[in-house]
C-alpha positions as CSV (number, residue, x, y, z in Angstrom):
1,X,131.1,182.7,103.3
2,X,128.0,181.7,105.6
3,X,125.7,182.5,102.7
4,X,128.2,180.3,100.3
5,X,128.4,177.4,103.2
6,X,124.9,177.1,103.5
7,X,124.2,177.1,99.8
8,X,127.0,173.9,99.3
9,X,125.8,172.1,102.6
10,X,122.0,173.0,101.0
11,X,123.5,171.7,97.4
12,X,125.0,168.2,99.1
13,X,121.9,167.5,101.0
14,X,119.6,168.0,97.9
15,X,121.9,166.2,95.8
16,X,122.2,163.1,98.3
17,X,118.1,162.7,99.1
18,X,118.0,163.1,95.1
19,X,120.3,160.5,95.1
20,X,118.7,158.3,97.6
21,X,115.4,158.7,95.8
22,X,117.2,157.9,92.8
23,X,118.7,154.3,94.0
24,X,115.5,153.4,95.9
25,X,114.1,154.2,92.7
26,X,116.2,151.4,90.7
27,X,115.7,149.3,93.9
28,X,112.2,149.3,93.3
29,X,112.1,148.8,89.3
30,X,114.5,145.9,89.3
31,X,112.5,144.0,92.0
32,X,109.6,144.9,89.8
33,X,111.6,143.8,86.7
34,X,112.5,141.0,89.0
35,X,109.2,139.7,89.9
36,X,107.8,140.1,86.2
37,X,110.2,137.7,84.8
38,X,110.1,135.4,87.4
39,X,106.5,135.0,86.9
40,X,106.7,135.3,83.0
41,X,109.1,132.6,83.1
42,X,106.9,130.6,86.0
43,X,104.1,130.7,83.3
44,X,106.2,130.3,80.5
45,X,107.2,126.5,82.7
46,X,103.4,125.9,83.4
47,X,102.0,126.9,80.1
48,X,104.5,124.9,78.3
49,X,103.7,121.9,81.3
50,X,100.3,122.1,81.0
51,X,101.0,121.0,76.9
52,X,102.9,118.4,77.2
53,X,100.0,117.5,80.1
54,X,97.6,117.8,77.1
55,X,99.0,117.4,74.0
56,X,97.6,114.7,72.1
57,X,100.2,111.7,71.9
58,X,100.7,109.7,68.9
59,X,99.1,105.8,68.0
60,X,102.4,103.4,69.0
61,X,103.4,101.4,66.4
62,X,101.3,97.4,66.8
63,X,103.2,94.6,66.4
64,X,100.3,92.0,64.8
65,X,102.2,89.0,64.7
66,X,103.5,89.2,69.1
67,X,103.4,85.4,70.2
68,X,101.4,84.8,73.4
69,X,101.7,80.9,73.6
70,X,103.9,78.2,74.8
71,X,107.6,77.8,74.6
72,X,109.8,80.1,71.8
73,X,107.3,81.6,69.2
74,X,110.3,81.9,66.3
75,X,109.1,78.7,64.4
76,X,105.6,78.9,65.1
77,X,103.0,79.0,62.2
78,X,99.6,80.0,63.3
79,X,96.5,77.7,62.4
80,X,94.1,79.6,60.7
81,X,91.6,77.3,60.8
82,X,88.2,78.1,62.3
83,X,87.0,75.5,64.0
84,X,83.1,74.5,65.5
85,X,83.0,74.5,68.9
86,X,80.3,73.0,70.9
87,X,80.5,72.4,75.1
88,X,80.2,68.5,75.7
89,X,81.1,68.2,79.5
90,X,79.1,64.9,80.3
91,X,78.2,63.3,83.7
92,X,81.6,62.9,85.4
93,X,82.0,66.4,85.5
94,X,79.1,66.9,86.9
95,X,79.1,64.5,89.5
96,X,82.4,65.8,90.5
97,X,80.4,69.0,91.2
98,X,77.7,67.5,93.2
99,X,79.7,65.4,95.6
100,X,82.0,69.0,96.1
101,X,78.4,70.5,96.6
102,X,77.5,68.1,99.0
103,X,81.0,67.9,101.0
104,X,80.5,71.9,101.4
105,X,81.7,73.6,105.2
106,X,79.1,74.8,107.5
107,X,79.6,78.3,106.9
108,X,79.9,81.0,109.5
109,X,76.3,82.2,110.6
110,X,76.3,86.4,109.3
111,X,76.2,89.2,112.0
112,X,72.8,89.8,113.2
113,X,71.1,92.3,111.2
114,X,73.3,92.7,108.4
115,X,72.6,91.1,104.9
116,X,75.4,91.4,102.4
117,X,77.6,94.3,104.1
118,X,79.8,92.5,104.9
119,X,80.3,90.1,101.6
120,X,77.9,87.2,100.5
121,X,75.2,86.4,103.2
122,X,76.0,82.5,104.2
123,X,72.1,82.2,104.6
124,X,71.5,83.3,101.1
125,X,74.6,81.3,99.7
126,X,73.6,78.4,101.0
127,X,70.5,78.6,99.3
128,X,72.1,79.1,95.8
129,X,74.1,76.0,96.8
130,X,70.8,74.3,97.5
131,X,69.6,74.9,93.9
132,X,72.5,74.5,92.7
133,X,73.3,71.3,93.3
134,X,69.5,69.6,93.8
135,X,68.1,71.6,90.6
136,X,70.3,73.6,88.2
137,X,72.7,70.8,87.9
138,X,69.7,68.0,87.4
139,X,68.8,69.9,84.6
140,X,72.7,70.1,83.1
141,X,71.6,68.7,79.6
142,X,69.0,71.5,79.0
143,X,71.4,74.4,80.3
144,X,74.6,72.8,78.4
145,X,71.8,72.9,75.1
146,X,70.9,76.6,76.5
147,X,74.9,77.3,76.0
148,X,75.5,75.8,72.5
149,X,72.3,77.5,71.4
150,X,74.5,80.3,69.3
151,X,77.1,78.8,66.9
152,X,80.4,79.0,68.3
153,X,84.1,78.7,66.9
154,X,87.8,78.1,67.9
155,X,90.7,79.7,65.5
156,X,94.4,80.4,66.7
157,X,95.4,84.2,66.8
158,X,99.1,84.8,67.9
159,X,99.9,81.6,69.5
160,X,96.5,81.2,71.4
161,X,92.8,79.3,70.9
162,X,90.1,82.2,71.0
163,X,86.8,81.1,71.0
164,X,83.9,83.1,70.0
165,X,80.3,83.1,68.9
166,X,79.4,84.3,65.7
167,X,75.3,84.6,65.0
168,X,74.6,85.2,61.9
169,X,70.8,87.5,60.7
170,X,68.7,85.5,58.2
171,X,68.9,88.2,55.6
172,X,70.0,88.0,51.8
173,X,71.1,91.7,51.0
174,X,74.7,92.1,52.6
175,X,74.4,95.5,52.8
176,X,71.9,95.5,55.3
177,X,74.3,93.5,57.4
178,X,76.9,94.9,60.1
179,X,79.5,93.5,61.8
180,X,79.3,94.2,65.6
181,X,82.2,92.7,68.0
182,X,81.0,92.5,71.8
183,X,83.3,92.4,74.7
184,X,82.4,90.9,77.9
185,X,84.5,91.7,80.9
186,X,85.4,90.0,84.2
187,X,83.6,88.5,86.5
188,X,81.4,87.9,83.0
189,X,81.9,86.2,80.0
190,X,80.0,85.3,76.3
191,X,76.5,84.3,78.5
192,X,76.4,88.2,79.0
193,X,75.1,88.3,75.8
194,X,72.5,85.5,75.5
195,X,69.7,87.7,76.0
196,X,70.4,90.6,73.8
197,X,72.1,88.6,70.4
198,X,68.4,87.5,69.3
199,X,67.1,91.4,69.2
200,X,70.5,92.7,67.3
201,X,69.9,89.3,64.7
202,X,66.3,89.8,63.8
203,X,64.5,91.8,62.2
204,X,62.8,94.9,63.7
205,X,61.0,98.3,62.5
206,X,63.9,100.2,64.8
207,X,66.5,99.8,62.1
208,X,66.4,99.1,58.3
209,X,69.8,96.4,58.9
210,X,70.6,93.6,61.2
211,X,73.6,92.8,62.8
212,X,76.3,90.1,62.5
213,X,77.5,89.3,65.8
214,X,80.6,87.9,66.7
215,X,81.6,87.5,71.0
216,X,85.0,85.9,71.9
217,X,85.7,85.3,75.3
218,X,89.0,87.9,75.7
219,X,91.9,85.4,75.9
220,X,92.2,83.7,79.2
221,X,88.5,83.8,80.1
222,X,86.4,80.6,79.8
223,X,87.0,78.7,76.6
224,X,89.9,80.9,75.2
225,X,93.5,80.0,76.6
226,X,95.7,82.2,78.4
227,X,98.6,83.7,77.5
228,X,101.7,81.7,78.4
229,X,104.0,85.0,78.4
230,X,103.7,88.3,80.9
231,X,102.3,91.2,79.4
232,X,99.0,90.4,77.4
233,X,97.6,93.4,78.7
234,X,94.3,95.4,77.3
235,X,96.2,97.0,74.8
236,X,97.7,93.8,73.2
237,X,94.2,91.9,73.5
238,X,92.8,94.7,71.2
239,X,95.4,93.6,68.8
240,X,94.6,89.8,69.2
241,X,90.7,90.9,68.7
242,X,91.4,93.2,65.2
243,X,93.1,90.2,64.1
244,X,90.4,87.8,65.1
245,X,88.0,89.9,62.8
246,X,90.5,90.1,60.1
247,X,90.2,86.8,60.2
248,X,86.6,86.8,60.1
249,X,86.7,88.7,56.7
250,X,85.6,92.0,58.5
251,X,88.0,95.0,57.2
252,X,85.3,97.9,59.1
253,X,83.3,96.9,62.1
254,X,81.8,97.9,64.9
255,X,82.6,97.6,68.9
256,X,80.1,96.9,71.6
257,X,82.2,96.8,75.2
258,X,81.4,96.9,78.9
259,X,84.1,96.3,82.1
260,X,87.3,94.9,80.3
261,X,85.3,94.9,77.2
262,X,85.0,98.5,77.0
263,X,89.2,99.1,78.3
264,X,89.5,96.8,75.0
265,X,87.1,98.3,72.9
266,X,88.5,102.1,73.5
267,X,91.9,100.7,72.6
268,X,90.8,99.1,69.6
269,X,89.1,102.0,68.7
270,X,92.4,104.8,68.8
271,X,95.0,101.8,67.6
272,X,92.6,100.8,64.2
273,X,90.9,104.1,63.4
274,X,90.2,103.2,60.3
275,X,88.7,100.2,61.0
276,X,86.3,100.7,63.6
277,X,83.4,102.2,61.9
278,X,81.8,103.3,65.7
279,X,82.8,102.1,68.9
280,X,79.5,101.7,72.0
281,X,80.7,102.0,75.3
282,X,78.7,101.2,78.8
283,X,81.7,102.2,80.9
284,X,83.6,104.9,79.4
285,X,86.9,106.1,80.6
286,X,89.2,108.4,79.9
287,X,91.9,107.9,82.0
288,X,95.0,110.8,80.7
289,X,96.0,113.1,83.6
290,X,93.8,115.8,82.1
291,X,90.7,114.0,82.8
292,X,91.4,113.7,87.1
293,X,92.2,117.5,86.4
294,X,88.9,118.0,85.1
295,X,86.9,115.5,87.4
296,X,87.9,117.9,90.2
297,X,87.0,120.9,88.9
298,X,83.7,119.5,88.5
299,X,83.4,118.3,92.1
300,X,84.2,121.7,93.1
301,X,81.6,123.6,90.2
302,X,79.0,120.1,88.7
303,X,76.7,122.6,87.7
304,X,79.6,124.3,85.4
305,X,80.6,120.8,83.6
306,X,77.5,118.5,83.2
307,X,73.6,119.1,82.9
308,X,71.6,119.7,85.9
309,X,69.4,117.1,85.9
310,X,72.4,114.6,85.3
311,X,74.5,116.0,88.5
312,X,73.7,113.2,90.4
313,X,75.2,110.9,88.1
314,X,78.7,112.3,88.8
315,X,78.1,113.8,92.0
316,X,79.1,114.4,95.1
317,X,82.2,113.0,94.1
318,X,83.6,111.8,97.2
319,X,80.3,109.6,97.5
320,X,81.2,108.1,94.0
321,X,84.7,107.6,95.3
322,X,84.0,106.2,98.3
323,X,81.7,103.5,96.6
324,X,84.6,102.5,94.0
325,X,86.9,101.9,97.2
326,X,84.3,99.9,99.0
327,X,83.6,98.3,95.7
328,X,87.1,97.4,94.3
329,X,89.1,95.6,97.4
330,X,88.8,92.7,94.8
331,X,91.1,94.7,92.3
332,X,94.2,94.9,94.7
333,X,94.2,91.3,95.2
334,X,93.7,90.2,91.8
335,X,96.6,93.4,90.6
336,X,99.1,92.1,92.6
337,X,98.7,88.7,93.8
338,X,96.1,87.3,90.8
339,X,97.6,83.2,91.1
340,X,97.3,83.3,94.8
341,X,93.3,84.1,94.9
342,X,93.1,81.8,91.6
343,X,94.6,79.2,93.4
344,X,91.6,79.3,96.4
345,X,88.7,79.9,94.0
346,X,90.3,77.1,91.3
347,X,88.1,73.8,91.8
348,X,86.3,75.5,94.9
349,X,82.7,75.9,93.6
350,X,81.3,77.6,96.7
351,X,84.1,80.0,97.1
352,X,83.8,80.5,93.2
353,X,80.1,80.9,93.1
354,X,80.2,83.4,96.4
355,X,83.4,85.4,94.7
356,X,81.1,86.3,91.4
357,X,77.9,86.7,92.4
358,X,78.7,89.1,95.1
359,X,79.9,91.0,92.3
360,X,76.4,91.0,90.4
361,X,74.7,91.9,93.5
362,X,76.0,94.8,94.4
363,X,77.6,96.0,90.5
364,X,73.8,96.2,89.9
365,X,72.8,98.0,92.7
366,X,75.0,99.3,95.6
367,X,71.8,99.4,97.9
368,X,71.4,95.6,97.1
369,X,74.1,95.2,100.3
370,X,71.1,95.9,102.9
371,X,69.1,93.5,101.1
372,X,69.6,89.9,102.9
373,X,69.3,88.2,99.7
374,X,71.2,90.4,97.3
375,X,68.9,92.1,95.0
376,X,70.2,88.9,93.1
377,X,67.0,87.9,91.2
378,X,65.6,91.2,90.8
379,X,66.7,91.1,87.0
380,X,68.5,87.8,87.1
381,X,67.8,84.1,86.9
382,X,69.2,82.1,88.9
383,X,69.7,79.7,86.1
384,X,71.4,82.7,84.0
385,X,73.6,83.5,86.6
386,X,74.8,79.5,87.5
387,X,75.6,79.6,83.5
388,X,78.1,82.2,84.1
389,X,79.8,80.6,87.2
390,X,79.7,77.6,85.0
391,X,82.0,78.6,82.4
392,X,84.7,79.4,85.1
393,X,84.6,76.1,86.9
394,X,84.3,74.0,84.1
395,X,87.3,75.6,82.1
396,X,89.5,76.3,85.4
397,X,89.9,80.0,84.0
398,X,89.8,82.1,87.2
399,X,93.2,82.6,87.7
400,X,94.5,83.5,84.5
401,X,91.1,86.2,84.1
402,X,92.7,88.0,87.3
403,X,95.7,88.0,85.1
404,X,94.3,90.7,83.3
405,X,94.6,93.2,86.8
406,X,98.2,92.8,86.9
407,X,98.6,93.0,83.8
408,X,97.5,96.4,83.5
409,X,97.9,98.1,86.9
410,X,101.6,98.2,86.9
411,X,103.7,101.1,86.2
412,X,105.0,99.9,82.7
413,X,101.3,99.8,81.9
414,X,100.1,103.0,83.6
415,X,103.3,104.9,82.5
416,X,101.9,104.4,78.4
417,X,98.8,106.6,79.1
418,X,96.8,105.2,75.9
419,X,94.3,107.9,76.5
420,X,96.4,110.2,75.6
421,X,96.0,109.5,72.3
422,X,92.9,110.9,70.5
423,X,90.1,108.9,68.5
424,X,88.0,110.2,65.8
425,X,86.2,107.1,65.9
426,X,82.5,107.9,66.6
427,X,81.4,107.0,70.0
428,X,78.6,106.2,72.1
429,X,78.7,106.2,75.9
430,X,75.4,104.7,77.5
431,X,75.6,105.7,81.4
432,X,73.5,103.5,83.7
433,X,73.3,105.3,87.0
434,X,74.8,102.2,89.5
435,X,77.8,101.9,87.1
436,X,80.9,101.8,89.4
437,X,82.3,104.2,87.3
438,X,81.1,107.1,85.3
439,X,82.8,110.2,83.7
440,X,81.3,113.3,82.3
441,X,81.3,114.2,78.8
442,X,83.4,117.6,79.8
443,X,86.6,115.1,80.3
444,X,85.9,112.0,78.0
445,X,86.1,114.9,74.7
446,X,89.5,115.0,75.6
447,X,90.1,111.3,74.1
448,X,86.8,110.9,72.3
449,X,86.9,113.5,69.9
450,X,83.7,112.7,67.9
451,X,81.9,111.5,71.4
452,X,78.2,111.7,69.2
453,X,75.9,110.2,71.7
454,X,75.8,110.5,75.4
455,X,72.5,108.9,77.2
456,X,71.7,108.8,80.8
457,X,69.7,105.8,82.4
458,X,68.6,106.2,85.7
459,X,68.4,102.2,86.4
460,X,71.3,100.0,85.7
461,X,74.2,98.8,86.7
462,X,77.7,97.2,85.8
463,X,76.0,94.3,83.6
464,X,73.8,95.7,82.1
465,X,73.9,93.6,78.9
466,X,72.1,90.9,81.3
467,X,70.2,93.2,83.2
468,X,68.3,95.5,80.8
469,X,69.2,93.9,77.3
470,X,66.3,96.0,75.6
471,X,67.3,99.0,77.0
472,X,71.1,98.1,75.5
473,X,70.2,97.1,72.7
474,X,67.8,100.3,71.5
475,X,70.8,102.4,72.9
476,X,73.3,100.8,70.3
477,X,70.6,100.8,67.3
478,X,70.1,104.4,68.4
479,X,73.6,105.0,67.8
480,X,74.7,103.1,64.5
481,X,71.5,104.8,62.7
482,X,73.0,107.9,63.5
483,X,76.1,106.3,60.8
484,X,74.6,103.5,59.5
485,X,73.4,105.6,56.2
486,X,76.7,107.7,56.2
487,X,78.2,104.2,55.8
488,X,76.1,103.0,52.9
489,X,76.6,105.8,51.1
């Protein structure tokens, strides 16, 4: 009975550790079978996450006929009619701008020891005012002459005036002749482009063809008018400019942009694929959610994403982001409140004068802010730069350029993510190293898909059409040979 006791009590205890082992057992594999789904499932939710975050989106459909003008659009028939256009503002405007010249404030001596750190040196602006008003504007005739020097046009595209150069080469055989649209951007306009049109015209032994060149000021912007409804954003002003070169007689072109002009010419570029026969870029962007991603990574890891001998374009990061925030105060302003600045610079030469040419100061060279004087005539003229500011305060367009900031940094705007959509456009980005903003080929692939040329420059800056036009202009004949016989053929 002891023996049979034992053996039972013996039995039970076996059976219940068995047991125990048994349950701690299936404890074990279902938090294991637990765990395992919930992280198959966590990276099912981030695999499928991460392409929607990259999948390529499709090219909207384009409305080509939106009105942009005055009052109801529904019985409006557009004027195709190019027009010549010439500048003929004559001595009352000018006067008008001396006597504001010579009513001008005593402006506020600068800190001592700084130069432009803290905005436009009053010393050195009143200088510029000096010439200004006792020599550029005595020699108005010869600069107005300087201006009309290219032929220029007027023609109505979707209820607006768009003006436009268009420089023709001296050369019989049309196939030896391309079509090449420039965009300027703000605070520039067509004179950006003085000093490079007579080297893309002419003949040279760099290239076996010329080029046709056509520059429209974007809509708003000196001699073209403004939209009279919200919305003309980047996106619709690549419309207005396709049509503008349909209008032209150009079916297959290419795209030269900087600032705005390069914003436009990336859109134009994904929206009329087969249109755009190469698109040139000095400021490319690429601005889906997968590029930031990818900007990161390589401030963590350069050497992993970009050439070693080009990591200091790029990098350290946080220096090239603290240099767009010191850079773009302007940008909040003119994205959120562009009529009330418009409204101080409109008619106000010397606040106009100091608002741009800050801008080309230190746009060119960040270092130029210890410089008392700017850095401004290091590559500029004086008389080059007065031209520019001229356009502005002759055609009152100030305010409805800023426009263009609220137009596109809104939420509506932001929410489209253009760059989502892929181009198989060929490309060319040409990076100047004092560019305010520069990406690396590692994130631009994602939205330039056939990104065939990719050159460094280590001088430069954000306009460097004026700057370093034969530097520009060897970099965009570099490129279209790279096509230009794939085209002919």
């Amino acid at each position: 009975m002891l023996i049979d006791c034992c053996w039972v009590a013996c039995s039970l205890q076996l059976n219940f550790e068995f047991r125990s082992d048994q349950i701690l057992g299936d404890e074990m594999g279902f938090v294991g079978r637990f765990f395992f789904v919930t992280l198959t499932l966590l990276f099912a939710v981030l695999f499928k996450s991460y392409r929607e975050f990259t999948a390529p989106a499709p090219v909207p459909d384009i409305d080509y006929q939106e009105y942009w003008g005055p009052g109801d659009g529904k019985n409006y028939k557009e004027n195709v009619e190019i027009k010549p256009f010439q500048l003929a503002y004559g001595d009352d405007a000018i006067e008008k701008l001396k006597n504001k010249l010579d009513d001008r404030p005593s402006l506020v001596e600068p800190l001592e020891g700084t130069a432009f750190e803290y905005g436009f040196n009053s010393k050195r602006l009143q200088e510029i005012l000096n010439f200004w008003r006792e020599d550029y504007l005595d020699r108005w005739d010869e600069r107005q002459k300087y201006l009309n020097s290219f032929p220029q046009f007027k023609t109505q595209v979707q209820g607006l005036d768009i003006h436009f150069l268009r420089v023709k080469p001296e050369v019989r055989n049309p196939k030896r002749i391309i079509p090449l649209l420039m965009l300027h951007g703000w605070p520039g306009s067509v004179r950006e482009f003085y000093e490079i049109i007579p080297k893309l015209v002419t003949r040279s032994d760099e290239k076996e063809y010329v080029f046709e060149v056509i520059v429209p000021s974007l809509p708003g912007y000196g001699f073209s008018q403004g939209a009279s409804k919200q919305g003309l954003s980047p996106a619709k002003i690549a419309v207005i400019m396709r049509n503008l070169m349909v209008r032209l007689g150009f079916q297959k072109f290419y795209v030269h942009g900087g600032d705005w002009g390069s914003v436009v010419g990336n859109l134009m570029a994904t929206f009329f694929q087969n249109e755009v026969l190469g698109v040139h870029l000095t400021m490319c962007m690429n601005t889906a959610h997968i590029a930031s991603v990818k900007n990161l990574i390589g401030a963590l890891a350069p050497s992993l994403v970009v050439d070693d001998k080009n990591v200091d374009f790029y990098y350290p990061y946080l220096d090239r982001l603290k240099l767009l925030i010191a850079e773009t105060g302007y940008m909040h302003i003119q994205a959120t409140k562009p009529d009330t600045i418009g409204a101080v610079l409109t008619g106000n030469p010397i606040g106009l004068v100091a608002y741009i040419l800050e801008k080309f100061s230190t746009w060119t060279n960040p270092n130029y802010r210890k410089l008392s004087d700017g850095g401004l005539e290091k590559y500029f003229s004086l008389d080059a730069l007065l031209d520019n500011v001229m356009i502005y305060y002759l055609t009152d367009s100030i305010t409805t350029s800023q426009r263009l900031y609220a137009e596109t940094f809104n939420i509506k705007e932001l929410s489209r993510e253009w760059d989502r959509i892929p181009t198989q456009v060929p490309a060319a980005c040409a990076k100047f190293r004092h560019e305010l903003f520069i990406q690396t080929d590692w994130a631009l692939r994602d939205h330039f898909w056939n990104l065939i040329q990719s050159n460094h420059f280590d001088d430069g800056g954000h306009f460097v059409a004026m700057q370093l036009p034969d530097v520009l202009y060897r970099d965009i004949v570099q490129f279209v040979n790279r096509l230009y016989r794939r085209e002919e053929q």
